[in-house]
C-alpha positions, 0 to 999 in steps of 0.5 A: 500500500503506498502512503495516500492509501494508508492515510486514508484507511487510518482516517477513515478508521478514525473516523475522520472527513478529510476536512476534520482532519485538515483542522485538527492539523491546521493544514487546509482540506486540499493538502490531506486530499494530495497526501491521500491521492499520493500527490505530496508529502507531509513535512515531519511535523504534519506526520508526526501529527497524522500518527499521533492523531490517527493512532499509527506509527510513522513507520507503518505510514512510510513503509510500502510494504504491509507486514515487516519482514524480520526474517531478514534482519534477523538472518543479516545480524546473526551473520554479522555477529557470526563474522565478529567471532572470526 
C-alpha cells in the first residue's frame, strides 16, 4: 500500500472527513486530499501529527510494504555477529 492509501484507511478508521482532519492539523482540506491521492508529502511535523492523531506509527505510514519482514534482519545480524567471532 503506498502512503495516500494508508492515510486514508487510518482516517477513515478514525473516523475522520478529510476536512476534520485538515483542522485538527491546521493544514487546509486540499493538502490531506494530495497526501491521500499520493500527490505530496507531509513535512515531519504534519506526520508526526497524522500518527499521533490517527493512532499509527510513522513507520507503518512510510513503509510500502504491509507486514515487516524480520526474517531478514534477523538472518543479516546473526551473520554479522557470526563474522565478529572470526
Amino acid at each position: 500500500m503506498t502512503f495516500g492509501e494508508k492515510l486514508k484507511e487510518a482516517r477513515k478508521e478514525a473516523g475522520l472527513s478529510q476536512e476534520q482532519l485538515a483542522e485538527k492539523m491546521s493544514v487546509s482540506r486540499s493538502a490531506i486530499a494530495k497526501w491521500e491521492n499520493d500527490k505530496g508529502m507531509p513535512d515531519i511535523n504534519n506526520l508526526k501529527a497524522i500518527a499521533q492523531l490517527l493512532d499509527v506509527s510513522i513507520d507503518y505510514l512510510l513503509d510500502d510494504e504491509e507486514k515487516i519482514s524480520f526474517t531478514i534482519k534477523r538472518s543479516f545480524y546473526r551473520n554479522v555477529a557470526w563474522c565478529l567471532w572470526c
